[in-house]
ZAMARGU-4260 file (C-alpha; in steps of 0.2 Angstrom, whole numbers, plus 5000, padded with zeros to 4 digits):
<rodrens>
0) 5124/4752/4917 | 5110/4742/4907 | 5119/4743/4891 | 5135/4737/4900 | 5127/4721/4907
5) 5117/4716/4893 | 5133/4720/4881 | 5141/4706/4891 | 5128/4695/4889 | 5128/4696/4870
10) 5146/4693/4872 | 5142/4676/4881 | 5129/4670/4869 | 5144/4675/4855 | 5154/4661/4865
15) 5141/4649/4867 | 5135/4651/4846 | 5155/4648/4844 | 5151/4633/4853 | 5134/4629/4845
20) 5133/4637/4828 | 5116/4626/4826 | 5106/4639/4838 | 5116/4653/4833 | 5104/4663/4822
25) 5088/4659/4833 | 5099/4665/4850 | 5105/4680/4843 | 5089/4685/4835 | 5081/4683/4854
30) 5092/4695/4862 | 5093/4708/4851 | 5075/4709/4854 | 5076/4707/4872 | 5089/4720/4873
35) 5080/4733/4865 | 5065/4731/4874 | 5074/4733/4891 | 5082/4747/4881 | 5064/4754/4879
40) 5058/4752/4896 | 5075/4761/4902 | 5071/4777/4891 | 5052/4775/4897 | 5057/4775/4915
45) 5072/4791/4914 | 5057/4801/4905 | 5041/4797/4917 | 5036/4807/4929 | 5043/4812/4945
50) 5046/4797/4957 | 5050/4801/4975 | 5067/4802/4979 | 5070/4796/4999 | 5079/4808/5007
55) 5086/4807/5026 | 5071/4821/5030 | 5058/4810/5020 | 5053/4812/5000 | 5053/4827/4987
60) 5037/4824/4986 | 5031/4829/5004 | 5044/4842/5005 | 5035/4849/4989 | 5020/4847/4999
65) 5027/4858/5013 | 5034/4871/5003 | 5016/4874/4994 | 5007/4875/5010 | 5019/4890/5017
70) 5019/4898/4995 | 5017/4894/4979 | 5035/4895/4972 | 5037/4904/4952 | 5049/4895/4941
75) 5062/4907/4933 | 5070/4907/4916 | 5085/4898/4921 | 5094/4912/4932 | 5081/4915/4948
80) 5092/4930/4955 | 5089/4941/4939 | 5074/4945/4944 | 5077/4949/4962 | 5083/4968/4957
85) 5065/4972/4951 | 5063/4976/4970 | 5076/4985/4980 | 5082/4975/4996 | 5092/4989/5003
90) 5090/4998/5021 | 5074/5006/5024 | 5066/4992/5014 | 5071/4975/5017 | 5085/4971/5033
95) 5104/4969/5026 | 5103/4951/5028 | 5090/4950/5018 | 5101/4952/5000 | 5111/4934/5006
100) 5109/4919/4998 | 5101/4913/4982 | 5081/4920/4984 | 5074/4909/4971 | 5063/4922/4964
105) 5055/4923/4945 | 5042/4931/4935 | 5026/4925/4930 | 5015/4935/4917 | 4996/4938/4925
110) 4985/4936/4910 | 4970/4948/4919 | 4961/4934/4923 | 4963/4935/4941 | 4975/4926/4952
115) 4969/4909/4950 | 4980/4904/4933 | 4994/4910/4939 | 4996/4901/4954 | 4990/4885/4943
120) 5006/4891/4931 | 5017/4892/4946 | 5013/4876/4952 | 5015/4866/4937 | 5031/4874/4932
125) 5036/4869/4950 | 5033/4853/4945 | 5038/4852/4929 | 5058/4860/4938 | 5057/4844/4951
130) 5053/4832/4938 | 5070/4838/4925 | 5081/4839/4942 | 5074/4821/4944 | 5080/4815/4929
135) 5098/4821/4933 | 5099/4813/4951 | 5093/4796/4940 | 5107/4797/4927 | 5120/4802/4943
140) 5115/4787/4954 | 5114/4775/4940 | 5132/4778/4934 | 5137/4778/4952 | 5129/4763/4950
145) 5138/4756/4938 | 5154/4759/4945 | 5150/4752/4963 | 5139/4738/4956 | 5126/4744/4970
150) 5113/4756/4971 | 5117/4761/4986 | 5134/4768/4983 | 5125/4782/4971 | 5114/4787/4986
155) 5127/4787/4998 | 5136/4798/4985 | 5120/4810/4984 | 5120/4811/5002 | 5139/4817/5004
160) 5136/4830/4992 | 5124/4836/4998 | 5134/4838/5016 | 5148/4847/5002 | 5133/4857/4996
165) 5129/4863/5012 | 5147/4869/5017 | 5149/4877/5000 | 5137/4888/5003 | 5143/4893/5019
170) 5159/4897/5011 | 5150/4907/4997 | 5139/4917/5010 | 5152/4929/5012 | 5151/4933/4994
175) 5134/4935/4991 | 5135/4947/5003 | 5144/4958/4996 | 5140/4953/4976 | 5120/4951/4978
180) 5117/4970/4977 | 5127/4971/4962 | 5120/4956/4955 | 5102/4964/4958 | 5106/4980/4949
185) 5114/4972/4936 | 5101/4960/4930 | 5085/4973/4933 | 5090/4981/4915 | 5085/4962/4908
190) 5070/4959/4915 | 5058/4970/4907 | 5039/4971/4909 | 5029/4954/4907 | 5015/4957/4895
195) 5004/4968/4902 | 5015/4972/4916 | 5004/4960/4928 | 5019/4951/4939 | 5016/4938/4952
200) 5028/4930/4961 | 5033/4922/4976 | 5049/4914/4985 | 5051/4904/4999 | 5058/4912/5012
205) 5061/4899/5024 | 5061/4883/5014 | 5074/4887/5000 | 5086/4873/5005 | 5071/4860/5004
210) 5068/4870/4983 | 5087/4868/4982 | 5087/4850/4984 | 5072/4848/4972 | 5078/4859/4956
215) 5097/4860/4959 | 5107/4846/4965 | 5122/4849/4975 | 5134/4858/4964 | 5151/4849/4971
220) 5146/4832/4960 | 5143/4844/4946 | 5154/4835/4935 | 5147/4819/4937 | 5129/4824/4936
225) 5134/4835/4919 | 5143/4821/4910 | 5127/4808/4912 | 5114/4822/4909 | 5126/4827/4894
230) 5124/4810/4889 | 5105/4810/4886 | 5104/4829/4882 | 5116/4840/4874 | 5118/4860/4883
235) 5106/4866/4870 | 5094/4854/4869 | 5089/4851/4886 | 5087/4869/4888 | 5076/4868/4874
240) 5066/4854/4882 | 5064/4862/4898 | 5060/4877/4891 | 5045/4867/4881 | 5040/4857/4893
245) 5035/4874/4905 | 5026/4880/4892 | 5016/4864/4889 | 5013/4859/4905 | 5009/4879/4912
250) 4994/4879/4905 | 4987/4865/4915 | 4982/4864/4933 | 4984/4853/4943 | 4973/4844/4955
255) 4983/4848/4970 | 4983/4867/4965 | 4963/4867/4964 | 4962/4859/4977 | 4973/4869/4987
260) 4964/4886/4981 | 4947/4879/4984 | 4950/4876/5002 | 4959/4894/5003 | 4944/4902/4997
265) 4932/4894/5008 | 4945/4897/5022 | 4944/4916/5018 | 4925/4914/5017 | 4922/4908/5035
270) 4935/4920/5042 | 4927/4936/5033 | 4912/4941/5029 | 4908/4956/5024 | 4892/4967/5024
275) 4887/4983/5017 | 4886/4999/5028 | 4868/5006/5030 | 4871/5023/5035 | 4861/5041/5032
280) 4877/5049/5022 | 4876/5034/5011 | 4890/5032/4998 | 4896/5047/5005 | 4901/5040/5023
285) 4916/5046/5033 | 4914/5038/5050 | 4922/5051/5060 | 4913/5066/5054 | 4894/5057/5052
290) 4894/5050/5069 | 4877/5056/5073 | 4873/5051/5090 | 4889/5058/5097 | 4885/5076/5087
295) 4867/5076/5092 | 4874/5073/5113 | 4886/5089/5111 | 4885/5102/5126 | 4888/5116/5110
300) 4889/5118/5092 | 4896/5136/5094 | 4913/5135/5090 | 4910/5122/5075 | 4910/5106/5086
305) 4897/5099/5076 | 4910/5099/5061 | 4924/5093/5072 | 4930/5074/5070 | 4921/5062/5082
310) 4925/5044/5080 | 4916/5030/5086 | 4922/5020/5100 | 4923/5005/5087 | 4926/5009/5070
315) 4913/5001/5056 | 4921/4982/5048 | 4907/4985/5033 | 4910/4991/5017 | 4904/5010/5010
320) 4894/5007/4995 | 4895/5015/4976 | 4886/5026/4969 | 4874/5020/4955 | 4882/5021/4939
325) 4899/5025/4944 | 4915/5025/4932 | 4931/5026/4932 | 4937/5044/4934 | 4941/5058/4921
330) 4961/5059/4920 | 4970/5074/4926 | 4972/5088/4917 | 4953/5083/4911 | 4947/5081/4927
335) 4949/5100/4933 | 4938/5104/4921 | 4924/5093/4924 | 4921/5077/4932 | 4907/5063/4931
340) 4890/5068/4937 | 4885/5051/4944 | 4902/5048/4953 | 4898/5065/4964 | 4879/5066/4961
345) 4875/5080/4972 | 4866/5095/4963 | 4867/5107/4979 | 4881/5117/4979 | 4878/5122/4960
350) 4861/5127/4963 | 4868/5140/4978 | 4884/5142/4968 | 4882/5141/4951 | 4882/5160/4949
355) 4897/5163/4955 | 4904/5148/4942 | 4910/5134/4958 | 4901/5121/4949 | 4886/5117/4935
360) 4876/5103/4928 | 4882/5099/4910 | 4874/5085/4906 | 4883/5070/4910 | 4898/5079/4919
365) 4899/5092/4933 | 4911/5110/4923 | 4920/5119/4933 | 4921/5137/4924 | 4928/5148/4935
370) 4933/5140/4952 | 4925/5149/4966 | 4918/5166/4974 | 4931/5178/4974 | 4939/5173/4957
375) 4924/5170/4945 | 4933/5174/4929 | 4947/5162/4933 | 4958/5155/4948 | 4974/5157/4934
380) 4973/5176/4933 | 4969/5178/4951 | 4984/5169/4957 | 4993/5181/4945 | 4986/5195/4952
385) 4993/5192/4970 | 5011/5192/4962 | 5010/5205/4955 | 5002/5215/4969 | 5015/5207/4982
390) 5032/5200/4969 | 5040/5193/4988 | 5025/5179/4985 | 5034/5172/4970 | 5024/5157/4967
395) 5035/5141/4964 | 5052/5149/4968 | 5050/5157/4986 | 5033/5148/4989 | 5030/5132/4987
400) 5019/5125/5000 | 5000/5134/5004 | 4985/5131/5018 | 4970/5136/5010 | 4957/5138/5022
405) 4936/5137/5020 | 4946/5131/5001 | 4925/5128/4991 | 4930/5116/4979 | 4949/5120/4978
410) 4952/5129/4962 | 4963/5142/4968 | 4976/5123/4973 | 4970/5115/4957 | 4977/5129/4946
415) 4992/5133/4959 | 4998/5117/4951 | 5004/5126/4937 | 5016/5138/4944 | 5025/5124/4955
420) 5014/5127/4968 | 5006/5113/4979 | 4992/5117/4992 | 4985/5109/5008 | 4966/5115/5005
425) 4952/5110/5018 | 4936/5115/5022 | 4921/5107/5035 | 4907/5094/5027 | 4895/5108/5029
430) 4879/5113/5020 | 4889/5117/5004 | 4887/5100/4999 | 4903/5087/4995 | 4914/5103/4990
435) 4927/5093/4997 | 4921/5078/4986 | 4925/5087/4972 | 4942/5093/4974 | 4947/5076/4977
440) 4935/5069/4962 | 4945/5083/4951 | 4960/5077/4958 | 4965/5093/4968 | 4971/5086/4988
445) 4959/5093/5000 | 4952/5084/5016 | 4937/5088/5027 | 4941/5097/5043 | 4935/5114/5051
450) 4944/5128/5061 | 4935/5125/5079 | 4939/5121/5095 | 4958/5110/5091 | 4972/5113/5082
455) 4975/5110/5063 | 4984/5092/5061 | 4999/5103/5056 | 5016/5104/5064 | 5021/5124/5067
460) 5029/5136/5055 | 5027/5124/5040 | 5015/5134/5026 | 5026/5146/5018 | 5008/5154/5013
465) 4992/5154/5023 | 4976/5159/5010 | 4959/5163/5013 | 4945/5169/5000 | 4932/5173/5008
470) 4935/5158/5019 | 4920/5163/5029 | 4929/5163/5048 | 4929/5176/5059 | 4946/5179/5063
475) 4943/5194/5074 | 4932/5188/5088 | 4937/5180/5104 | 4954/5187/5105 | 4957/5180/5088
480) 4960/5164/5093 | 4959/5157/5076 | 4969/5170/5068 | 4982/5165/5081 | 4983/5144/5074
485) 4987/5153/5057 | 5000/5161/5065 | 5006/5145/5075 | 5007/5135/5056 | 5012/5149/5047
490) 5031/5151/5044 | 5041/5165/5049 | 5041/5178/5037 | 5027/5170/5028 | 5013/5177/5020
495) 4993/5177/5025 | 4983/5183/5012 | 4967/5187/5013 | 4953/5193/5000 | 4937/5192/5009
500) 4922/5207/5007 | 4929/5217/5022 | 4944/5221/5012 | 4936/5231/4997 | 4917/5232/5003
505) 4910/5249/5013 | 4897/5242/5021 | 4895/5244/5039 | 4898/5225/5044 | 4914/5225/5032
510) 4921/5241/5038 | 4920/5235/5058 | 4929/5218/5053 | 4941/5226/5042 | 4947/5239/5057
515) 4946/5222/5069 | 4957/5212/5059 | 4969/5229/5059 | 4969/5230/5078 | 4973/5210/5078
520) 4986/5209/5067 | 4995/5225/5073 | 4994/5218/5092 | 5000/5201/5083 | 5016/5209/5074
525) 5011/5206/5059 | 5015/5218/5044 | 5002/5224/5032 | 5014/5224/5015 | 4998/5229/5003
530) 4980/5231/5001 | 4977/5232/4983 | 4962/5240/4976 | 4948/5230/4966 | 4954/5219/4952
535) 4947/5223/4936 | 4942/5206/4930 | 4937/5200/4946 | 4932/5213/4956 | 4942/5209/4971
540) 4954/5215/4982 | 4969/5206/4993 | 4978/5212/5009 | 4994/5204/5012 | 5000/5202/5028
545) 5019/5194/5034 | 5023/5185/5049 | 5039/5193/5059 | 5054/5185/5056 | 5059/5191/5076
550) 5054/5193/5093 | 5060/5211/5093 | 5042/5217/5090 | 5035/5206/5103 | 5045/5212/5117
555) 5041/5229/5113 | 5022/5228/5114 | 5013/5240/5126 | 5000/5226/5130 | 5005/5210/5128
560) 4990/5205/5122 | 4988/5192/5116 | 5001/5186/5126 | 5019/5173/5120 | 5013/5158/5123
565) 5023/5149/5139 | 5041/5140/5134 | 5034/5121/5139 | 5020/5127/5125 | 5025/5114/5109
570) 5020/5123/5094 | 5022/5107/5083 | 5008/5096/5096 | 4994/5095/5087 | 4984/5080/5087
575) 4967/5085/5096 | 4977/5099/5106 | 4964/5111/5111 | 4966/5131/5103 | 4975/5141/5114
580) 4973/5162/5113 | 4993/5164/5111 | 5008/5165/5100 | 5024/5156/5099 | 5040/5164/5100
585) 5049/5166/5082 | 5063/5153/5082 | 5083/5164/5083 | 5095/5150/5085 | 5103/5150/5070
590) 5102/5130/5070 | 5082/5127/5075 | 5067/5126/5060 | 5059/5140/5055 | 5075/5154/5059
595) 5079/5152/5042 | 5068/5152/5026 | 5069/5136/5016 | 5080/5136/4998 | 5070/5139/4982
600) 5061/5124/4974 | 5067/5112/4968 | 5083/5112/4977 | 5073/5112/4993 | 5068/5095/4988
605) 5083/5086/4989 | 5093/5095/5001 | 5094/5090/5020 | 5088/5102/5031 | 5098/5112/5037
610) 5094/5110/5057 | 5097/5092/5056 | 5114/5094/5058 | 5114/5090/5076 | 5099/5077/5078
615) 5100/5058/5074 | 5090/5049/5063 | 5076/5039/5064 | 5086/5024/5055 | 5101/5029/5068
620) 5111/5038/5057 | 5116/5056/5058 | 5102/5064/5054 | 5109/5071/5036 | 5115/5053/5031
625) 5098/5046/5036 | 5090/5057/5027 | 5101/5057/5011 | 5102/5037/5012 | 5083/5037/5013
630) 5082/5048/4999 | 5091/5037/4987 | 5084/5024/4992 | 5065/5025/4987 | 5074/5032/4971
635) 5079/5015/4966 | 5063/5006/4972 | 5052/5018/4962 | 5061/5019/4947 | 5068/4999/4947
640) 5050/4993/4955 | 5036/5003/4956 | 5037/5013/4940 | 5038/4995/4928 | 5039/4980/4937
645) 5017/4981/4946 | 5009/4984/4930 | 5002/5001/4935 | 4998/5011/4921 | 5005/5029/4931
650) 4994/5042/4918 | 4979/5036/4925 | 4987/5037/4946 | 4983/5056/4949 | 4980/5055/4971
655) 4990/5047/4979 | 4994/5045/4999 | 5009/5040/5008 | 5001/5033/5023 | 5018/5030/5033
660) 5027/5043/5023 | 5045/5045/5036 | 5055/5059/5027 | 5044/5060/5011 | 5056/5048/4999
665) 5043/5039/4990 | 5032/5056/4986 | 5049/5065/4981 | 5054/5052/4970 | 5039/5052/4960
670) 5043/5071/4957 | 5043/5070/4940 | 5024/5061/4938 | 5008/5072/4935 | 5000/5067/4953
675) 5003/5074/4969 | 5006/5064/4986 | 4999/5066/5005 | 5012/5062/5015 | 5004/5055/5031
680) 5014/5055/5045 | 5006/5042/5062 | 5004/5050/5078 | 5015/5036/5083 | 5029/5038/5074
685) 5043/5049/5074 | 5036/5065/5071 | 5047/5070/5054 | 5032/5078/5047 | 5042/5095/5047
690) 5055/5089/5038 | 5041/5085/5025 | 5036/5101/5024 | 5055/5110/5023 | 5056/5099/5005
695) 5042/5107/4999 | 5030/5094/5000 | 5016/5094/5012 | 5005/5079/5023 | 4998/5077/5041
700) 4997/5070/5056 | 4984/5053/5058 | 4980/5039/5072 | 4976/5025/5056 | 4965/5016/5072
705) 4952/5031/5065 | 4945/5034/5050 | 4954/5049/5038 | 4946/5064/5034 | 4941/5061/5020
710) 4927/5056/5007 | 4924/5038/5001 | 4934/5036/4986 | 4947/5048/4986 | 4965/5042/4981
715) 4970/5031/4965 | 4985/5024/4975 | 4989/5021/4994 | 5008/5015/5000 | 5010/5008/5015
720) 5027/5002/5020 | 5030/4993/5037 | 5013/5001/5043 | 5000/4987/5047 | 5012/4976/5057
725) 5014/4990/5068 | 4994/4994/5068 | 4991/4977/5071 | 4999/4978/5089 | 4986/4989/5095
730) 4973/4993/5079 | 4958/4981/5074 | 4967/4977/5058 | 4951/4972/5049 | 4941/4991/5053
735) 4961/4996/5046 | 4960/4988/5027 | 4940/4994/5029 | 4946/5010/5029 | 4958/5008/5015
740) 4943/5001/5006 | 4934/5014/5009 | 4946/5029/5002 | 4953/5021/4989 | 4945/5019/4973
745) 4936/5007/4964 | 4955/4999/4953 | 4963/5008/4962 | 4979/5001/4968 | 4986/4997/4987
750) 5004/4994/4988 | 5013/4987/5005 | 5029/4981/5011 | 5029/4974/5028 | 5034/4956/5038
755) 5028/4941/5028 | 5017/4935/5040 | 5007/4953/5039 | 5009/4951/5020 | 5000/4934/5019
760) 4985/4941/5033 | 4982/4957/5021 | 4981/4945/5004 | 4971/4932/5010 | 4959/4949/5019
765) 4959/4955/5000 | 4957/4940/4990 | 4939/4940/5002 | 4935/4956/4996 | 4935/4951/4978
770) 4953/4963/4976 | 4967/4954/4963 | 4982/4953/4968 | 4993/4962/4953 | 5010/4954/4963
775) 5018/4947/4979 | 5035/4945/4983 | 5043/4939/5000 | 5062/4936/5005 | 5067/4932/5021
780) 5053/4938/5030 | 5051/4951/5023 | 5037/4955/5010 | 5029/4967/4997 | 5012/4964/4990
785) 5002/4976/4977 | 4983/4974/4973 | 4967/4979/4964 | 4952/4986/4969 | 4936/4979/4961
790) 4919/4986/4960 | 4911/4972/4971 | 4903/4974/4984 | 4894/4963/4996 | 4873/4961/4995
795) 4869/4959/5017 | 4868/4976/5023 | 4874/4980/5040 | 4866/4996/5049 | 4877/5009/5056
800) 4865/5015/5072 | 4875/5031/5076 | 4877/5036/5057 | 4858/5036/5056 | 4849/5052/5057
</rodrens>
């Protein structure tokens, strides 16, 4: 347009030098130089910086404004929706209509420092993409400029296509539809890991259009925009420049950005502030079993209550401290053979147990030699021993998943490990000090709970072995009402097995038990396969006993005592369901759980059960297809996301916890990994925690308004998914990420996919408490954050009245 009407201008002056050949060489010499100066200031104006566009809604420039106040947009590397397949979007994660339309997602590398560059980078790279598709909308409205000899006429041109743009994507909706999963797949193999695997990125969920308008122009004037940008740049060489020009400008902040994160922070500030718990268990606090006032108001401590779980009305919003000189812990396999002293700096239990080789003080560390009373000489030949003495036990083949009551400091499950075996092992936060504390430090799964006056947290017939080494419970007395809960968990044909004193010893005490037990367990139905003699290493003995596989013997009892438990009686109710002195019926039907024993491992694992066939899922499904479709789902969201698009290094993940685990997909696709997962089914969720078990994993029941049972510090990884919004309807969602706080460890990781709006509550919560945020992600309202614990802790203590002795 400019060199058009000063062409014609030259042309004129031509004419008049024709006419005037006196001032020829004086006029010509003027315009040239004129000419090439407006030529200069035409170049300098095409490649300033952004000038607002006016729009019918207002300027790019507020419309960036808006879009950075709801989320910090990433710029991609040319194609946005490569980098969507990096984190599945199919059912059971995000909704179907959540793969439509163009998500605008990228990458951004996260140099460790924190999330503060990054979003710096983001912005700027924001900017740097509206300023390049400014210079396009420039070039098109000055040639339409030309043409019309109005300005106008270009930005009414603008504003039709961007009508045509809007109707084109209407027309191309159906196709994403159906190509968007494809695309995602497809493009995930090109992604790769960012350089140290740190991601962050963010989309705009609900402002895509207003993105759309700022970095792509409508794509039906395509032609018209390509031949003038063609003009100025060449394919290759703006692709060049824009490339360059995101790398020089990413590197600088900008002043909206700090200030935007500035007022952020003091936001989070005001709306949290934390304090330190002051309480008499110290770095060791689990609010629901150190709730002293309530345990020193009890009618009775006979029956255990005292170790029972008793929760606070409200739970604690302060944050459990570290102990002094705490490190990172020893990996697993390391870690089952010693573990850091000052992470778990108790000295008890090795004083009271250190000759029977539980635990020792070796300089630095805390050894485990031998494991526990009954196998001092090694849990590995001792688990060796019970196969051999009963081969129907058939670790890793038959059985796969084991209870092991009054469990010390879990050995016997820490070496089960290798034979395929997993085990649930539990013990009470007795005066054998943190022994729970330590099976979770030596990465062994354990929790803290007693057999007293309620029911495990276990569905029925789940455990295909029930063990107890001199578990210290007497099983015998008051009808054998606790004998009787192993007998509710235990599966039908399932084993107990049992290698306390009583079994090997003469004394008068043992003797009377031993014959006790007998007269139980005979009245129960249960079948005595062997009592071996003394081990020669360890100098134990084991009974084995086996649950019935029918009611026959039941119905042929002479007393019926104790007596089948009533019809209405639900075997699988067991959140703080009192103990009752009966038994449950053995299941006939050949299509109800626990009439059949479940197929070997590992085919167990990926098979539906088979008495799902007649139930619906809890996605509505069949229950088969649910459970299959599930299945293969977290398989591509571990293996596409989780495994190399967070940056988690997976060696160093050992305890991990599912705390909204549905049928157990995210723990079975992480089979193959050295770690193990508890699968942690809410009480307000569909109860599929058999289900769990029938694959051969294990978990249990929780109420996430209460603290777990657990010790501070416990799990390297927690995954929530579609959780907290749900908590958040009736849970104090800040007492909720306390608790998470409190069980996971110091860099350890939290990952949670949930609603956006949830999403931005929990960052913003974390950011408060000093955790980095590793990666965010959000499409249509729908979200997935992962972050970091730090080590920080806040200085203002808060004291815990009831958690005071």
């Amino acid at each position: 347009m400019a060199l058009g009407k000063y062409s014609r201008v030259d042309n004129n002056n031509n004419n008049n030098n024709n006419r005037k050949s006196s001032s020829s060489y004086c006029s010509t010499v003027t315009i040239v130089i004129f000419v090439g100066l407006c030529l200069v200031g035409i170049w300098m104006l095409t490649s300033s910086s952004v000038v607002p566009v006016q729009t019918g809604n207002g300027s790019a420039e507020e419309k960036k404004n808006q879009v950075e106040d709801q989320v910090t947009p990433v710029t991609s590397d040319n194609n946005d929706s490569s980098n969507t397949s990096d984190f599945e979007d199919n059912r059971g994660d995000l909704p179907d209509d959540a793969t439509k339309g163009d998500a605008n997602v990228s990458l951004a590398e996260n140099d460790g420092k924190g999330d503060l560059n990054t979003q710096e980078n983001q912005d700027n790279s924001e900017e740097t993409k509206m300023d390049e598709s400014k210079k396009d909308d420039e070039q098109s409205a000055s040639e339409g400029g030309e043409k019309s000899g109005d300005n106008s006429g270009g930005q009414g041109d603008s504003l039709e296509n961007s009508d045509d743009k809007k109707s084109e994507e209407n027309n191309e909706k159906s196709d994403l539809d159906d190509g968007d999963k494809k695309q995602d797949e497809s493009s995930s193999e090109n992604n790769g890991d960012q350089a140290d695997n740190q991601i962050e990125e963010k989309v705009d969920q609900n402002d895509n259009k207003e993105l759309e308008k700022g970095s792509d122009e409508p794509k039906d004037d395509g032609q018209l925009k390509n031949q003038s940008s063609n003009e100025v740049f060449p394919s290759g060489a703006q692709s060049e420049l824009l490339n360059e020009t995101v790398t020089q400008t990413g590197s600088f902040s900008t002043q909206a950005t700090e200030s935007k994160i500035e007022k952020e922070t003091q936001l989070s500030s005001k709306k949290y502030s934390w304090k330190l718990c002051n309480s008499t268990a110290g770095p060791d606090y689990i609010p629901c079993l150190d709730n002293l006032e309530a345990i020193r108001h009890l009618p009775s401590t006979k029956h255990y209550e005292h170790r029972e779980r008793h929760c606070p009305e409200e739970p604690p919003t302060c944050l459990v401290p570290l102990p002094e000189g705490y490190k990172r812990p020893i990996e697993w396999p390391k870690s089952r053979e010693k573990i850091w002293y000052y992470n778990v700096p108790h000295t008890k239990l090795a004083q009271i147990k250190g000759h029977q080789n539980w635990v020792k003080v070796t300089g630095e560390y805390l050894t485990f030699p031998g494991g526990g009373t009954q196998f001092k000489h090694g849990a590995l030949h001792y688990i060796d021993f019970i196969e051999e003495s009963v081969p129907d036990v058939a670790w890793g083949k038959r059985s796969r998943v084991v209870l092991d009551v009054g469990c010390g400091v879990a050995s016997f499950g820490g070496f089960l490990f290798d034979r395929s075996v997993v085990a649930m092992s539990f013990a009470p936060k007795d005066e054998h000090e943190a022994q729970v504390q330590f099976a979770l430090e030596r990465g062994i799964p354990a929790v803290s709970a007693v057999m007293g006056t309620k029911r495990l947290p276990y569905p029925g017939r789940v455990f295909d072995i029930v063990h107890c080494a001199r578990c210290r419970v007497p099983w015998h007395i008051e009808g054998g009402k606790l004998l009787l809960e192993l007998n509710r968990v235990l599966r039908p044909g399932g084993f107990f097995l049992w290698s306390a004193t009583p079994i090997y010893q003469d004394k008068t005490e043992d003797v009377e038990i031993w014959e006790a037990m007998v007269e139980l367990t005979k009245s129960m139905c249960w079948e005595l396969v062997n009592k071996t003699s003394k081990d020669a290493v360890n100098g134990v003995a084991v009974a084995a006993f086996r649950k019935p596989t029918s009611n026959d013997c039941y119905e042929q009892r002479s007393k019926q005592e104790p007596p089948v438990c009533l019809e209405s009686d639900d075997p699988n109710a067991a959140w703080n369901v009192p103990l009752q002195t009966c038994m449950h019926k053995v299941p006939v039907d050949a299509s109800e759980r626990g009439s059949q024993w479940p197929d070997r491992w590992p085919e167990r694992l990926e098979k539906a059960p088979y008495w799902l066939s007649s139930q619906v899922g809890v996605y509505g499904k069949a229950a088969p297809e649910d459970f299959a479709a599930d299945n293969e789902h977290w398989k591509r969201v571990v293996t596409k996301s989780y495994l190399n698009g967070m940056g988690i290094s997976w060696s160093s993940v050992r305890n991990v916890m599912d705390m909204n685990a549905v049928y157990g997909g995210f723990a079975a696709a992480l089979k193959d990994l050295s770690l193990w997962v508890m699968n942690v089914v809410p009480i307000d969720s569909p109860d599929t925690l058999p289900i769990i078990y029938e694959r051969g994993l294990f978990g249990m029941y929780h109420d996430w308004c209460e603290s777990f049972s657990t010790y501070p510090r416990s799990y390297d990884l927690l995954h929530a998914d579609h959780l907290f919004s749900k908590l958040n309807k009736r849970c104090n969602l800040v007492a909720i990420v306390v608790e998470v706080d409190r069980i996971l460890r110091p860099e350890g990781k939290l990952i949670v996919r949930d609603n956006v709006e949830t999403i931005n509550e929990l960052e913003n919560m974390l950011k408060s408490m000093q955790w980095e945020v590793r990666m965010t992600y959000s499409k249509d309202k729908e979200g997935l954050l992962c972050v970091q614990k730090s080590m920080w802790r806040p200085k203002e203590v808060e004291t815990i009245k009831y958690a005071i002795a």
